[in-house]
C-alpha positions as a Markdown table, in Angstrom:
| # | Residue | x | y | z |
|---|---|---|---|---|
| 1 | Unk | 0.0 | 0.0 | 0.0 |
| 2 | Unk | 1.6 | 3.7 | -0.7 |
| 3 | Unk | 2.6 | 5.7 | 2.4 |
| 4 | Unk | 0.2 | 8.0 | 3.7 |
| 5 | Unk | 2.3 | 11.4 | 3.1 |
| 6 | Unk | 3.4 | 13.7 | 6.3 |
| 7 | Unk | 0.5 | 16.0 | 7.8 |
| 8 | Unk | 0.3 | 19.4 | 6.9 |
| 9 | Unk | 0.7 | 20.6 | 10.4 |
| 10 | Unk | 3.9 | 20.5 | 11.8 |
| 11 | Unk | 4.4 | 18.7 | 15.3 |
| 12 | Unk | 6.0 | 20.7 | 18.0 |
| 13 | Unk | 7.8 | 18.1 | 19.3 |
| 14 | Unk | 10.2 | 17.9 | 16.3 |
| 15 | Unk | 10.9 | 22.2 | 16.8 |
| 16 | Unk | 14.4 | 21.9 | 18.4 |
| 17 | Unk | 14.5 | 24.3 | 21.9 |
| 18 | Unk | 16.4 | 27.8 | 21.7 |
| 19 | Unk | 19.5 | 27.4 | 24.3 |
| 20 | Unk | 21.8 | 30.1 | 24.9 |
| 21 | Unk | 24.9 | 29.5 | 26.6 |
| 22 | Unk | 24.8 | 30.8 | 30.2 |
| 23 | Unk | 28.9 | 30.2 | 30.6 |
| 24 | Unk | 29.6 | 32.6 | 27.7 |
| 25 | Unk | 28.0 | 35.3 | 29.7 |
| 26 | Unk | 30.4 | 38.3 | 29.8 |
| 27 | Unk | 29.4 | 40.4 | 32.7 |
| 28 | Unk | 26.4 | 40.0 | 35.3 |
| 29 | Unk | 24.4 | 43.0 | 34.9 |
| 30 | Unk | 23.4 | 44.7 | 38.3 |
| 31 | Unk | 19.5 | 44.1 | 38.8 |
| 32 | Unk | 19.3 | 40.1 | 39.6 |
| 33 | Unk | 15.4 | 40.7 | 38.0 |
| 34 | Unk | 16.9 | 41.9 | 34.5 |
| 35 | Unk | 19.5 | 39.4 | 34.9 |
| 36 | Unk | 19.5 | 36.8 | 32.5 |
| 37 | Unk | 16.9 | 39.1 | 30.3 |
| 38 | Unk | 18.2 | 41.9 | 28.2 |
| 39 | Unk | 20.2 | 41.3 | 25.1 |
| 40 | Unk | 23.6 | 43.1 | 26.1 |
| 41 | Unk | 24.5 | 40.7 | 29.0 |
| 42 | Unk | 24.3 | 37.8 | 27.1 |
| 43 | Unk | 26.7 | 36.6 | 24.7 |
| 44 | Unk | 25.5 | 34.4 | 21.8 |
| 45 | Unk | 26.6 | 30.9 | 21.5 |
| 46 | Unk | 29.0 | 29.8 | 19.3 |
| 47 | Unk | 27.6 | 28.0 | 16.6 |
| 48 | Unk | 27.9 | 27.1 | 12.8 |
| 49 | Unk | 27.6 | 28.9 | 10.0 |
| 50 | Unk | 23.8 | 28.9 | 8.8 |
| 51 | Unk | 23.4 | 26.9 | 5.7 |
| 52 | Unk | 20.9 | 29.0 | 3.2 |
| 53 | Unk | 17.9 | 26.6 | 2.5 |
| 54 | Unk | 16.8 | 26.8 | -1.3 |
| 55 | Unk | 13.7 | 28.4 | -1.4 |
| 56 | Unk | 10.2 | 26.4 | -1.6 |
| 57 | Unk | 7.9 | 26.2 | -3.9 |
| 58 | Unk | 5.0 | 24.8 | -2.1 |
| 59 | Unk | 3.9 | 25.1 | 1.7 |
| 60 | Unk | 4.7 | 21.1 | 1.6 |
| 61 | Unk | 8.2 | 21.8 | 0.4 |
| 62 | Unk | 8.3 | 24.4 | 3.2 |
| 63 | Unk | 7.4 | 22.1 | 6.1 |
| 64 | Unk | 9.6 | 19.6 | 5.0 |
| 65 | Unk | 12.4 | 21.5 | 4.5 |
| 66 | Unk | 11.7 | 22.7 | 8.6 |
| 67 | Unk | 11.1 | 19.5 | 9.7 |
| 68 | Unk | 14.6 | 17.6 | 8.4 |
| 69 | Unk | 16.4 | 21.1 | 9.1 |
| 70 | Unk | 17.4 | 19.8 | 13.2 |
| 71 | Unk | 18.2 | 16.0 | 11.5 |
| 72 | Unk | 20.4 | 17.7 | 8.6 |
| 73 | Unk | 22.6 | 20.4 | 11.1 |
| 74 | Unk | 23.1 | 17.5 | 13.2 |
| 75 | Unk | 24.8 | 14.9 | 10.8 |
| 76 | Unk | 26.8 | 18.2 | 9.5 |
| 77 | Unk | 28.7 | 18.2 | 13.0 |
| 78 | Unk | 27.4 | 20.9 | 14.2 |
| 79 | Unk | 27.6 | 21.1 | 18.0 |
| 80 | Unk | 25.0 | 19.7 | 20.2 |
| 81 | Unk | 23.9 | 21.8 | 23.2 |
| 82 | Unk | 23.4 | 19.4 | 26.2 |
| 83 | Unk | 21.4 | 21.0 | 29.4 |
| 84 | Unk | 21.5 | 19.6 | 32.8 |
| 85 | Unk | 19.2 | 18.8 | 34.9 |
| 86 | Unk | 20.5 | 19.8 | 38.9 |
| 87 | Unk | 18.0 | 17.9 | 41.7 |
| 88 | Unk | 18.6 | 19.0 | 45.0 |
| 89 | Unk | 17.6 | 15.7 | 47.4 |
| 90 | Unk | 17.4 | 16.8 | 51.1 |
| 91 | Unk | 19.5 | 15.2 | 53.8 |
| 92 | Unk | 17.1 | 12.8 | 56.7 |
| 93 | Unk | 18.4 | 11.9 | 59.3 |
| 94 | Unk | 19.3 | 8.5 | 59.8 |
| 95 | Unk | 17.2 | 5.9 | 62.1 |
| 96 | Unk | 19.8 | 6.2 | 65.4 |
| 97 | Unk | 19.8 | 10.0 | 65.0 |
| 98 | Unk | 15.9 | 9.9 | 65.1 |
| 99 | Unk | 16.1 | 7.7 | 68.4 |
| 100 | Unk | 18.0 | 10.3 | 69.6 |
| 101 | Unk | 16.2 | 13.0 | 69.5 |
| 102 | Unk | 13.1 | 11.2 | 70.8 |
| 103 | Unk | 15.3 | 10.5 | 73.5 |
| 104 | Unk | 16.1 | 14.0 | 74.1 |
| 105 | Unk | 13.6 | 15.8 | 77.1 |
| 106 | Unk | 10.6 | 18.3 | 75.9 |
| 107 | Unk | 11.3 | 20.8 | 77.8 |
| 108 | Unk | 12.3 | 24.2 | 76.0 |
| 109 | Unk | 15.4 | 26.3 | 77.4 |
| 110 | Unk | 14.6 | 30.0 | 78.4 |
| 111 | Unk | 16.7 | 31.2 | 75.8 |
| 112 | Unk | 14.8 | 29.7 | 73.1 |
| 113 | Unk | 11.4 | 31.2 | 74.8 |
| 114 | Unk | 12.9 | 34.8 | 74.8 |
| 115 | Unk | 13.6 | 34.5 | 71.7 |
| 116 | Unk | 10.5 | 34.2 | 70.0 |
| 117 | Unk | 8.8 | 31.8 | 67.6 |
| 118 | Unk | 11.5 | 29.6 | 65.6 |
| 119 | Unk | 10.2 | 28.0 | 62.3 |
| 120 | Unk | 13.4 | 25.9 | 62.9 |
| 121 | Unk | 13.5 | 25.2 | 66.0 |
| 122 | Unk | 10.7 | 21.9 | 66.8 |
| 123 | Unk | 11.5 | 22.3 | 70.4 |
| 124 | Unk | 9.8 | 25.7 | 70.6 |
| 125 | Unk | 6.1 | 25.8 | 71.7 |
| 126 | Unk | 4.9 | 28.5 | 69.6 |
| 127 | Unk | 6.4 | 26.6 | 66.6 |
| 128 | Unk | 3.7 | 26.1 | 64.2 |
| 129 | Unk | 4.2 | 22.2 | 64.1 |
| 130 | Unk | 3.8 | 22.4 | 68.0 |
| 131 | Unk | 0.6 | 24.6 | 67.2 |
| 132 | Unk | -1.0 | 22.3 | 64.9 |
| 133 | Unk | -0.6 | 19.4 | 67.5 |
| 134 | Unk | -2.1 | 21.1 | 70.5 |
| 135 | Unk | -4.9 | 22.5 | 68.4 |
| 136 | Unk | -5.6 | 19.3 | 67.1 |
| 137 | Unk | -5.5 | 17.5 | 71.0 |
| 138 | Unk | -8.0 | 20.3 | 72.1 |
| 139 | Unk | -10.3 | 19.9 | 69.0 |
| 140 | Unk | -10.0 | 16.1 | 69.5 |
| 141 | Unk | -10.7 | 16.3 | 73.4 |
| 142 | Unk | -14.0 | 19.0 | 72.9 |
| 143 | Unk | -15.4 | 16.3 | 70.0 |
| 144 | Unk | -15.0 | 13.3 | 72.8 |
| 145 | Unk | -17.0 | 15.8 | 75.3 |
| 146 | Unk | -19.8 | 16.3 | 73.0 |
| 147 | Unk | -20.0 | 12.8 | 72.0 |
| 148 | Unk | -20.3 | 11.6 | 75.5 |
| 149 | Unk | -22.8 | 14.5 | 76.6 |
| 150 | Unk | -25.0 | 13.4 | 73.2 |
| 151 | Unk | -24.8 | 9.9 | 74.4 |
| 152 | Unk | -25.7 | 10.5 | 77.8 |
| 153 | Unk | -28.8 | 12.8 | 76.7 |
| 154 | Unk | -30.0 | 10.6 | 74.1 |
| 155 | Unk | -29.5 | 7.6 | 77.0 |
| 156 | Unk | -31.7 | 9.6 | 79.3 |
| 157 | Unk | -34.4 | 10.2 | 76.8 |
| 158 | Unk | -34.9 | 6.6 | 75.6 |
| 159 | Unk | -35.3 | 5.2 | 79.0 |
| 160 | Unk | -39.1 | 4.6 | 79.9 |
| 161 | Unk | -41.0 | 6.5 | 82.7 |
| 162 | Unk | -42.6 | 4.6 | 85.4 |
| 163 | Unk | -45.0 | 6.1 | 87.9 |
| 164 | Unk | -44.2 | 5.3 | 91.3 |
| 165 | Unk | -45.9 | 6.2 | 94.8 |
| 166 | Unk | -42.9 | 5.8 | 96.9 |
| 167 | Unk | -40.8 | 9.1 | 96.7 |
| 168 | Unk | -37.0 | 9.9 | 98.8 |
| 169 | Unk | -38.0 | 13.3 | 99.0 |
| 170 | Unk | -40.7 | 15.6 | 100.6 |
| 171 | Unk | -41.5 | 17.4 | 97.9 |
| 172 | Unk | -41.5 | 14.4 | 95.8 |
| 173 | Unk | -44.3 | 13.0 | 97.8 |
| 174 | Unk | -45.9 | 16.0 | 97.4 |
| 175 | Unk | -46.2 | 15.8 | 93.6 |
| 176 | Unk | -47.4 | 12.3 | 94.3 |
| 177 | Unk | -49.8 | 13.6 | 96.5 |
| 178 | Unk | -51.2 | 16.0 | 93.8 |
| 179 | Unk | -51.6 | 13.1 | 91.7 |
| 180 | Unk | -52.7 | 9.9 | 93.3 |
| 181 | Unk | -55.9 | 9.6 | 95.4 |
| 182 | Unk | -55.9 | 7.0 | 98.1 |
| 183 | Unk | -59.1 | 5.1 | 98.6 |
| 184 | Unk | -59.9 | 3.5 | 101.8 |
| 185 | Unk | -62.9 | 1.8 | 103.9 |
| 186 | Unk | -65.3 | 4.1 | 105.5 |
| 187 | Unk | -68.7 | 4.5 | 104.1 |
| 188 | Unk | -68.7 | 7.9 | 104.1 |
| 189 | Unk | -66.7 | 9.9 | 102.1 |
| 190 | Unk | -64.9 | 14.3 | 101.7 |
| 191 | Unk | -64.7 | 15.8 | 98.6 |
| 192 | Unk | -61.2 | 17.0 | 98.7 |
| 193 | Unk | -60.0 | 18.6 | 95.3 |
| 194 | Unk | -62.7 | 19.5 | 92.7 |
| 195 | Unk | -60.5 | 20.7 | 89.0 |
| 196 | Unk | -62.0 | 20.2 | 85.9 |
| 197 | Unk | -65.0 | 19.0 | 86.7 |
| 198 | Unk | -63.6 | 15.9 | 88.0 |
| 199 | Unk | -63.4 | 15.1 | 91.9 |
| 200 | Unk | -61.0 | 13.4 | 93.9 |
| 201 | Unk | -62.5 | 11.9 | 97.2 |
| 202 | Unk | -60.9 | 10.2 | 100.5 |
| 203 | Unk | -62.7 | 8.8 | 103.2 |
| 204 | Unk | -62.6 | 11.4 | 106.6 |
| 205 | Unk | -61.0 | 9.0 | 108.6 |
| 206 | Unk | -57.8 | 9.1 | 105.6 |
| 207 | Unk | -57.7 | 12.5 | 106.3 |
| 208 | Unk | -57.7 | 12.4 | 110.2 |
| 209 | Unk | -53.8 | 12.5 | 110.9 |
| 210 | Unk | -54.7 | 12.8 | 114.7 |
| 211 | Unk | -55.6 | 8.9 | 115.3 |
| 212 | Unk | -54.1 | 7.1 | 111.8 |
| 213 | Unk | -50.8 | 5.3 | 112.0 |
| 214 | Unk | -50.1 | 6.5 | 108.3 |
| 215 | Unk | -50.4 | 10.2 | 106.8 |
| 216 | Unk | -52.1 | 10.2 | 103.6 |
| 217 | Unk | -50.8 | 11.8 | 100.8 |
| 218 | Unk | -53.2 | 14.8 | 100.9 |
| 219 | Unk | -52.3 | 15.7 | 104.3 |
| 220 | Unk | -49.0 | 15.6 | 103.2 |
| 221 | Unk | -48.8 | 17.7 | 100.5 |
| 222 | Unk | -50.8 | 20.5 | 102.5 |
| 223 | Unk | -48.1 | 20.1 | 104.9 |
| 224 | Unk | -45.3 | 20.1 | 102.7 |
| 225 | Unk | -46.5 | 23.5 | 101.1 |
| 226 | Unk | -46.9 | 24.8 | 105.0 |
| 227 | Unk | -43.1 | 24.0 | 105.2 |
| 228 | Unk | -42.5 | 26.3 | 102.4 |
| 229 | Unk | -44.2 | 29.2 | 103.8 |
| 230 | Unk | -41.7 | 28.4 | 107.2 |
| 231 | Unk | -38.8 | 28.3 | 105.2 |
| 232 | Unk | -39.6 | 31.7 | 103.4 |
| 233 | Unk | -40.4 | 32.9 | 107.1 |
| 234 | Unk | -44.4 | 33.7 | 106.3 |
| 235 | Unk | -45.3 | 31.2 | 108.7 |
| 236 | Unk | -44.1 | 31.6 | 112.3 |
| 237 | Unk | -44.6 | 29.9 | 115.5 |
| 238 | Unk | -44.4 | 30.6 | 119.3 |
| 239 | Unk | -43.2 | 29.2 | 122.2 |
| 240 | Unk | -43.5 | 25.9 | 123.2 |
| 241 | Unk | -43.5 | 26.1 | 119.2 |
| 242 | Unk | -46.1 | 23.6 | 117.4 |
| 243 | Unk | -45.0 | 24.3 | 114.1 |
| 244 | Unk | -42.6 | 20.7 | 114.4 |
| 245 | Unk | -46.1 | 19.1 | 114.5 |
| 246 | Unk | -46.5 | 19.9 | 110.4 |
| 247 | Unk | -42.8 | 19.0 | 109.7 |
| 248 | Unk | -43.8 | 15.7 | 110.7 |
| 249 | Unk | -46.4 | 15.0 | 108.5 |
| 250 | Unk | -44.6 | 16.8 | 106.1 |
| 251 | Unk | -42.3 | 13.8 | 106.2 |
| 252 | Unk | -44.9 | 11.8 | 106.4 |
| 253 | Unk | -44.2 | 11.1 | 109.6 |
| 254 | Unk | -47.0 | 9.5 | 112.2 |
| 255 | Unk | -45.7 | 10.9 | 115.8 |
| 256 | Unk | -48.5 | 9.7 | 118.7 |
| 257 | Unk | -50.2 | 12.3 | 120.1 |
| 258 | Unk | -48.5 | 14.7 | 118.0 |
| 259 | Unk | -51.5 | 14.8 | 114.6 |
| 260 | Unk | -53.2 | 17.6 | 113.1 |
| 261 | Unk | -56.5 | 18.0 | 112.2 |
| 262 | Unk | -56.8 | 18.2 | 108.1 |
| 263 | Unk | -58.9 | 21.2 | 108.6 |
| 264 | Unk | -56.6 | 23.2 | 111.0 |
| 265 | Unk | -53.8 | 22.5 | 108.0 |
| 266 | Unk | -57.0 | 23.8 | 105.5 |
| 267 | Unk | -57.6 | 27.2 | 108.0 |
| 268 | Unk | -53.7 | 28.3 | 107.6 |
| 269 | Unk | -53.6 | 27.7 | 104.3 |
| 270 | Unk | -56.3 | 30.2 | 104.0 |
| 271 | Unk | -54.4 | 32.9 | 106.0 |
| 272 | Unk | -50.8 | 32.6 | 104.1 |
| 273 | Unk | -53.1 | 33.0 | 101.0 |
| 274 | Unk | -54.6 | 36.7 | 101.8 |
| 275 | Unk | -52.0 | 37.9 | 104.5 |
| 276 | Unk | -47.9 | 37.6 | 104.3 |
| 277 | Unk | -47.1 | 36.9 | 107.7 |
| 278 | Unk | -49.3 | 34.6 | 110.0 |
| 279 | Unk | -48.2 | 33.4 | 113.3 |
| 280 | Unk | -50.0 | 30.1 | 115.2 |
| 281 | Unk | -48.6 | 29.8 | 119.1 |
| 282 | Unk | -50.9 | 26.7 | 119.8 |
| 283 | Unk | -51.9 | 23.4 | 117.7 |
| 284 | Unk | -51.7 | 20.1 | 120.1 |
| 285 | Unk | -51.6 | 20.4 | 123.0 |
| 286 | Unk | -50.9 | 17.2 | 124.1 |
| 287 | Unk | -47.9 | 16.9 | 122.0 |
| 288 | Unk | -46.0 | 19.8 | 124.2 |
| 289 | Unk | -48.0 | 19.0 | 127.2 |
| 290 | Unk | -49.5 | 21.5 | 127.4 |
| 291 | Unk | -52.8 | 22.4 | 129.9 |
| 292 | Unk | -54.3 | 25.4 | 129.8 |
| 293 | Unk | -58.0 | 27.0 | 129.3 |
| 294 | Unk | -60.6 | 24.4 | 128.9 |
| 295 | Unk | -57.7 | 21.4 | 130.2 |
| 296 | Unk | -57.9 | 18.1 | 128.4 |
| 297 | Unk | -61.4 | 18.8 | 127.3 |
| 298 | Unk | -60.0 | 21.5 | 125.0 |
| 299 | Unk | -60.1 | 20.5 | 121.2 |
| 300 | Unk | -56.2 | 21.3 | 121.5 |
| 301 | Unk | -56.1 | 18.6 | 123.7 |
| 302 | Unk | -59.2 | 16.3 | 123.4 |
| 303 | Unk | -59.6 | 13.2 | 120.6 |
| 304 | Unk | -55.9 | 13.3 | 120.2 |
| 305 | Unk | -55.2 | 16.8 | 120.3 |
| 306 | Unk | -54.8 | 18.7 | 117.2 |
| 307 | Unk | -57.9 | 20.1 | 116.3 |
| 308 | Unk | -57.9 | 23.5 | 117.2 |
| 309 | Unk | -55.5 | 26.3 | 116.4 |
| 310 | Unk | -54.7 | 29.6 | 117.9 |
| 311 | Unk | -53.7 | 32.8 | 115.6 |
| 312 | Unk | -51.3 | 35.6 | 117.5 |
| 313 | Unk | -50.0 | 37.0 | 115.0 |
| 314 | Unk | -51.1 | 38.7 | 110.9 |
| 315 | Unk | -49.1 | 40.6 | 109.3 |
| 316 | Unk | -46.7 | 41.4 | 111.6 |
| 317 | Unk | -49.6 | 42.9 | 114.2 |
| 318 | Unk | -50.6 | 41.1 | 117.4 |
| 319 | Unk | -54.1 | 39.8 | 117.2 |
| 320 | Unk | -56.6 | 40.3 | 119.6 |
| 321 | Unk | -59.8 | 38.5 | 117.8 |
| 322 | Unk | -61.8 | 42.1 | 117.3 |
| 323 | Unk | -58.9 | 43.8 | 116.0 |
| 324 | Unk | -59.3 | 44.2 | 112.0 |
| 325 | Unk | -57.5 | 41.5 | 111.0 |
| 326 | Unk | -59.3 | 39.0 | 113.0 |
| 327 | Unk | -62.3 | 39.6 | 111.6 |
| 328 | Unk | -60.9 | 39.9 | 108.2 |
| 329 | Unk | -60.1 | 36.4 | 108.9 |
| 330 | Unk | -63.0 | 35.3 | 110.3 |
| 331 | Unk | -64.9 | 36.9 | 107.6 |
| 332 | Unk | -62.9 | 34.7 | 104.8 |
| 333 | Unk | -63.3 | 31.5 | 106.6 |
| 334 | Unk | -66.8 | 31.8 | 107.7 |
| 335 | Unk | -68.0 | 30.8 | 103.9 |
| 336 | Unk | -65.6 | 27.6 | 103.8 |
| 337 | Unk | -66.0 | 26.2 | 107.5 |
| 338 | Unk | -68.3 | 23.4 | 108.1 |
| 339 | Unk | -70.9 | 24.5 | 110.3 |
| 340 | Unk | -70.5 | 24.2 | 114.0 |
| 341 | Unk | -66.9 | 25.6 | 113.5 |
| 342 | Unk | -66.1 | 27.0 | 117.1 |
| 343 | Unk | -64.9 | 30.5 | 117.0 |
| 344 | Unk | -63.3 | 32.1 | 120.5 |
| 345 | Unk | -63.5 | 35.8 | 121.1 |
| 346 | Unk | -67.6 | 36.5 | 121.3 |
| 347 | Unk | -66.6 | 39.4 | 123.8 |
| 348 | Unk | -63.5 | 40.8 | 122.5 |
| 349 | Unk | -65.3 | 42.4 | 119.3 |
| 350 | Unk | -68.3 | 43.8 | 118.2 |
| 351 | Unk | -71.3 | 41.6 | 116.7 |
| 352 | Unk | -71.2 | 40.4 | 113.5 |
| 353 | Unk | -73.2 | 38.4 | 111.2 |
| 354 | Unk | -71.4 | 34.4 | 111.1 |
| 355 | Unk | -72.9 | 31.6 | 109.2 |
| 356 | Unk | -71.2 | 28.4 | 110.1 |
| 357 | Unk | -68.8 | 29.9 | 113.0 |
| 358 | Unk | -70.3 | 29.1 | 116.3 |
| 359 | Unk | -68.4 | 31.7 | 118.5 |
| 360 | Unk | -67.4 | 31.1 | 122.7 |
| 361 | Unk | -66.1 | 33.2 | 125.0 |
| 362 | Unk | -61.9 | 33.4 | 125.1 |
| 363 | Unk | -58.9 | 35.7 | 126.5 |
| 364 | Unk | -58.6 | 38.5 | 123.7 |
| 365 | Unk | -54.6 | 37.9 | 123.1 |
| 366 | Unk | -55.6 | 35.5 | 120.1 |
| 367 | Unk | -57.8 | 34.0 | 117.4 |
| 368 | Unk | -59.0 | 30.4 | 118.4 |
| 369 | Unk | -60.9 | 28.2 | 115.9 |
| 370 | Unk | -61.2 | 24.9 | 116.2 |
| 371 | Unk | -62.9 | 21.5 | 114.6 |
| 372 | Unk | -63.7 | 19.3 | 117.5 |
| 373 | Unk | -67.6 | 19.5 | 116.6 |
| 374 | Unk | -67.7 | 20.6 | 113.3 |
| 375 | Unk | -70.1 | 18.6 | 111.1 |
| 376 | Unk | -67.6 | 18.3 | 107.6 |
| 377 | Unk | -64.5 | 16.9 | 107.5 |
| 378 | Unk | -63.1 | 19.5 | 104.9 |
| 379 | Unk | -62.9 | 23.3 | 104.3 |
| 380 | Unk | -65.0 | 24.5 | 101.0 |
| 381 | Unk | -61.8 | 24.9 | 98.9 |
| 382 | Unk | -59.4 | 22.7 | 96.6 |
């Protein structure tokens, strides 16, 4: 088959490189930028005469003529210009020297420090080799934090609630108190919290903490929010002091001959809600051992003691049972009472209309109301 002539296009592999001779240079100019650049500091090479080409008579002629012209000077003996390639390998140290200075202690000397930052100097802590490892151990130690605080919350979240009556904590049996009602025997029954149309009922004898041998959880959670008006110094007591007698069923603890009536709890509950200070000097009697007025047949004293309470102090004033705040607190617990209520302090104020209160005669240094005969074993409130 005939040969398939030579492209048109010539390659530009086959174009042999300009070299000039750097060794023939005469002087060094003084700019280093221009150096090597302008025509007068370079000498040209020595080379051969140039051999005039014939001239061609087609652009194939031409291109042929340029692309034997490098094969053609070179088997005329003309010089051939050979350019070397200079690598420049860096010294490593060997294995033993490396050893070595792993051997060698961390610590940087003073003089280094004083110094400043070395780029090379390793040994220096504000080289940026040093930098890039302690940013990295910090970066690496924050990640492991927020993995194990993901892994803990995520932990938390997945593992299942249970409901449980049994609480360490006072004011966890509180909460339980709020939520669980406690059903026992007794035919009758007291409406205790009314919300949402829906009523939550325990038997009166539940509610009496003056003869059970368990506090229910009603009683207390009333008591448990009584401590918090103590700790917050709104509710005081006097001397012998009778506010330990709420700690206890606070804790649901059952002391003997120590109880409170449900309804005395319900009556200072009503006074911490309109006034900020109140102050109770008696409760049970027979817890302090106490006898005084009516004796044992007092409803401080009588049934267990605990059913009667005495106010001496509202708002920081000393109470009388006429004085205005008396009968602003008679006034709001004559609506809730159950009737038969008994109400001291006929003759230490004026008369007033009552509805359920069924007033005596008492000393006029305090505000006694007690339970003893009432006919309901709550107050009219949640």
């Amino acid at each position: 088959m005939p040969k398939s002539p030579a492209p048109l296009r010539p390659r530009r592999s086959y174009r042999a490189p300009v070299v000039l001779d750097v060794d023939a240079q005469t002087q060094a100019v003084a700019d280093p930028v221009s150096d090597f650049t302008q025509g007068d500091s370079l000498a040209p090479a020595a080379s051969t005469p140039a051999v005039s080409a014939p001239a061609a008579s087609s652009r194939r002629a031409a291109l042929e003529a340029e692309r034997s012209r490098p094969r053609r000077a070179q088997k005329a003996g003309a010089q051939k210009v050979v350019r070397e390639r200079v690598v420049v390998k860096p010294t490593r140290p060997s294995r033993a020297d490396r050893r070595a200075a792993a051997a060698q202690q961390t610590t940087v000397p003073a003089a280094y420090v004083s110094a400043g930052p070395s780029v090379a100097d390793p040994r220096d802590p504000r080289h940026p080799r040093r930098g890039i490892f302690v940013e990295n151990r910090r970066r690496r130690s924050f990640h492991v934090f927020v993995l194990v605080a993901l892994t803990a919350f995520f932990g938390t979240a997945a593992l299942p609630s249970y409901a449980s009556t049994g609480e360490a904590t006072t004011a966890g049996a509180a909460r339980t108190a709020l939520a669980v009602q406690t059903l026992t025997g007794g035919d009758a029954t007291a409406q205790v919290v009314s919300r949402d149309g829906l009523g939550i009922a325990e038997s009166p004898q539940a509610l009496d903490s003056t003869t059970n041998s368990s506090v229910s959880p009603t009683v207390q959670a009333l008591a448990v929010q009584l401590m918090g008006a103590v700790a917050a110094g709104r509710l005081v007591g006097s001397t012998p002091n009778h506010i330990p007698e709420i700690a206890n069923l606070a804790e649901g603890k059952v002391v003997p001959n120590c109880g409170v009536d449900y309804r005395v709890l319900q009556a200072i509950s009503v006074a911490l809600d309109n006034f900020s200070q109140v102050g109770v000097s008696d409760i049970n009697r027979k817890c302090t051992g106490q006898i005084e007025g009516a004796g044992t047949d007092s409803a401080h004293y009588a049934d267990g003691g605990g059913h009667a309470v005495d106010f001496y102090l509202l708002n920081g004033s000393a109470l009388t049972g006429g004085d205005s705040r008396s009968v602003q607190l008679i006034r709001l617990l004559d609506p809730l009472v159950p009737s038969g209520t008994g109400l001291g302090q006929v003759e230490c104020r004026a008369s007033i209309s009552l509805e359920h209160f069924a007033p005596f005669s008492d000393t006029c240094n305090h505000l006694h109301i007690d339970f003893l005969k009432s006919s309901g074993a709550t107050l009219r409130y949640g």
